[in-house]
C-alpha positions as CSV (number, residue, x, y, z in Angstrom):
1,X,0.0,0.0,0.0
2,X,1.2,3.6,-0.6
3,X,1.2,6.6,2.7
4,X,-2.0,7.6,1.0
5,X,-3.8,4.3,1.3
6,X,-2.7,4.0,5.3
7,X,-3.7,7.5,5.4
8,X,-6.9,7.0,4.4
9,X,-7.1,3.3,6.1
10,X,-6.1,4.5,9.2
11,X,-7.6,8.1,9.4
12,X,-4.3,9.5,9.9
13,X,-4.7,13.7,11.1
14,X,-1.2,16.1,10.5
15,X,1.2,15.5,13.0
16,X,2.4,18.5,14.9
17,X,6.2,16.2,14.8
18,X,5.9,16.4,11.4
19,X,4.4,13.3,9.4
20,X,1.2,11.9,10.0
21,X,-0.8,9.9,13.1
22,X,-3.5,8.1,14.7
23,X,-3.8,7.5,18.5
24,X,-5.0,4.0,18.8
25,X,-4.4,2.9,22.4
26,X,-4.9,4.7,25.8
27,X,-4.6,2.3,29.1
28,X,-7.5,2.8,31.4
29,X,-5.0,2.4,34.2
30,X,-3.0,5.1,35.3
31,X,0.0,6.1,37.2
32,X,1.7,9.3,39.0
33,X,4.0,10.7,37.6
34,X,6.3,13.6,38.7
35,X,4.2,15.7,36.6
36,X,0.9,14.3,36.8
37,X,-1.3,11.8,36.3
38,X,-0.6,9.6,33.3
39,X,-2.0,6.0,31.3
40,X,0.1,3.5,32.2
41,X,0.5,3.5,28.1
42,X,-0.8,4.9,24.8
43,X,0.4,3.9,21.3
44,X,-0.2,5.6,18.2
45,X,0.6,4.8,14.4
46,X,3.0,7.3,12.7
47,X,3.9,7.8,8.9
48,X,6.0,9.8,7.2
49,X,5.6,10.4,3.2
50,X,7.5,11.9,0.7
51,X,4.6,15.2,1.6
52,X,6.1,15.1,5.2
53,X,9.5,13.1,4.7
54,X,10.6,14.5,8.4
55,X,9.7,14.1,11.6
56,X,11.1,17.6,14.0
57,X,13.7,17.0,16.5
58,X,11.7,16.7,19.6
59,X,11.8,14.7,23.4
60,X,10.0,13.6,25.9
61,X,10.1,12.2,29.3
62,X,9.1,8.8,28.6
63,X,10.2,6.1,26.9
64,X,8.9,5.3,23.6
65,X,9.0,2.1,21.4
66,X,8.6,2.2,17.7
67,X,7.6,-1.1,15.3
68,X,8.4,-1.3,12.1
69,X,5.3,-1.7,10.3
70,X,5.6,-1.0,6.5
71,X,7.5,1.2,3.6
72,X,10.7,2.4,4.5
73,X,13.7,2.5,4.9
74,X,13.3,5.2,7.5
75,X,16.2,7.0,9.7
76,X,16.2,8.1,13.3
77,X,18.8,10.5,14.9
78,X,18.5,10.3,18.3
79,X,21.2,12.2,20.6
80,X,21.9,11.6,24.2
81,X,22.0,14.5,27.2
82,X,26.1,13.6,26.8
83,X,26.2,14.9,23.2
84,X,26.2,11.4,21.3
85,X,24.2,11.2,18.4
86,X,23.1,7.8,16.8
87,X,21.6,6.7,13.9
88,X,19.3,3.6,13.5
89,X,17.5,2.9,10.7
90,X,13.9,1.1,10.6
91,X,12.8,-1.3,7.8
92,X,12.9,-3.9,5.5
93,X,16.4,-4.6,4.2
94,X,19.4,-6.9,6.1
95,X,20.9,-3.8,7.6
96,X,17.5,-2.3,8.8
97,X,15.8,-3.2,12.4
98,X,12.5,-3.2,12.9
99,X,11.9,-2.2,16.7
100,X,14.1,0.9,18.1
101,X,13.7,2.2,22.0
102,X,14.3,5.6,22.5
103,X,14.1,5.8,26.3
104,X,12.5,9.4,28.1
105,X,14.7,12.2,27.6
106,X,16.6,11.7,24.6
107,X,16.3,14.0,21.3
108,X,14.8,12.3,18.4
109,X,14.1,13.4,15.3
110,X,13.0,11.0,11.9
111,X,13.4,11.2,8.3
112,X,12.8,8.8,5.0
113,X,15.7,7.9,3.2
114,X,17.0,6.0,0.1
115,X,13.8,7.2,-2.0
116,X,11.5,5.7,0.4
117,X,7.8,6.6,-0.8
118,X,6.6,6.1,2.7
119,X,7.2,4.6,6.1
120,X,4.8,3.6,8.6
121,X,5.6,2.2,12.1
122,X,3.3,2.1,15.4
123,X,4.7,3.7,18.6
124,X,3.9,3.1,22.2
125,X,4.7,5.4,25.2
126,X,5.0,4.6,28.7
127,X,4.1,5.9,30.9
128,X,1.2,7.3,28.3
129,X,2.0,10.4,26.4
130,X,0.9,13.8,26.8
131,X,2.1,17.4,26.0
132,X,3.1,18.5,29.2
133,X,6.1,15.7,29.0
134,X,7.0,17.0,25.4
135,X,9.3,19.1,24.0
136,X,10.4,20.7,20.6
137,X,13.9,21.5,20.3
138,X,14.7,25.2,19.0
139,X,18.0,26.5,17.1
140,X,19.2,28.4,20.5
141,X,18.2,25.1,22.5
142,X,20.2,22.8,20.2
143,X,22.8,25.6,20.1
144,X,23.1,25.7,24.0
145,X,22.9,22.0,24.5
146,X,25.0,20.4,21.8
147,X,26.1,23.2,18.9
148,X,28.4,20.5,17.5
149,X,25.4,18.8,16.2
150,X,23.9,22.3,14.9
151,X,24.2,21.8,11.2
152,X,23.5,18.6,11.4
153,X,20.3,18.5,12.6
154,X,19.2,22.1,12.0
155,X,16.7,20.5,9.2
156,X,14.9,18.8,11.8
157,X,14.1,21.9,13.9
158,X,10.0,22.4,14.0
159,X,8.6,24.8,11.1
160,X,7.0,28.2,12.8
């Protein structure tokens, strides 16, 4: 299937990361955290296409697992609070995993690559998400924190 058939399969909405999504899971349990009440999990599907190849650099305080679902290949830079940054790529091919954890607190940002047309995988955050644990990354952030990494990941800062 093409993005635009999940799209339209799915009922995917504009993703304010950049790409597309569907929240499909919220746990009826929930748990405190240290700011708030939150599910114990919530899992969403998430596709970029070649309309939204990117997903913005972004974090947030809980861990989040991503599954491989279709399309690809598909990138993620992910850097670390000591200035590391990693690529792993999701997908198909030999070289390509299909499951990546980014635990709470690391950057992350996602793009297609290699031609992909599209890349779909489903994500699931625990404890559940919500806004008040996320955070976009800005130029003067990503300059303060880690300005080694500036022109690197300066495509991935949010549009406004």
């Amino acid at each position: 299937m093409s993005g635009q058939d999940w799209i339209a399969k799915l009922g995917l909405e504009i993703h304010p990361e950049g790409g597309y999504f569907k929240r499909i899971y919220t746990s009826a349990i929930s748990q405190a955290t240290a700011t708030g009440e939150r599910p114990l999990a919530t899992s969403i599907y998430y596709l970029l296409d070649q309309a939204e190849p990117r997903g913005f650099l972004h974090r947030n305080r809980s861990d989040i697992l991503h599954f491989f679902i279709d399309g690809g290949p598909v990138e993620y830079l992910l850097l670390d609070a000591d200035g590391e940054l990693r690529r792993v790529r999701l997908g198909n091919g030999a070289a390509d995993s299909r499951f990546l954890l980014v635990p709470g607190g690391r950057w992350k940002a996602s793009q297609l690559i290699e031609g992909a047309s599209h890349a779909l995988v489903a994500e699931v955050v625990t404890p559940g998400f919500d806004y008040a644990d996320h955070q976009f990354c800005s130029e003067a952030l990503l300059h303060g924190e880690h300005p080694q990494h500036l022109e690197t990941l300066r495509p991935f800062l949010p549009r406004r």
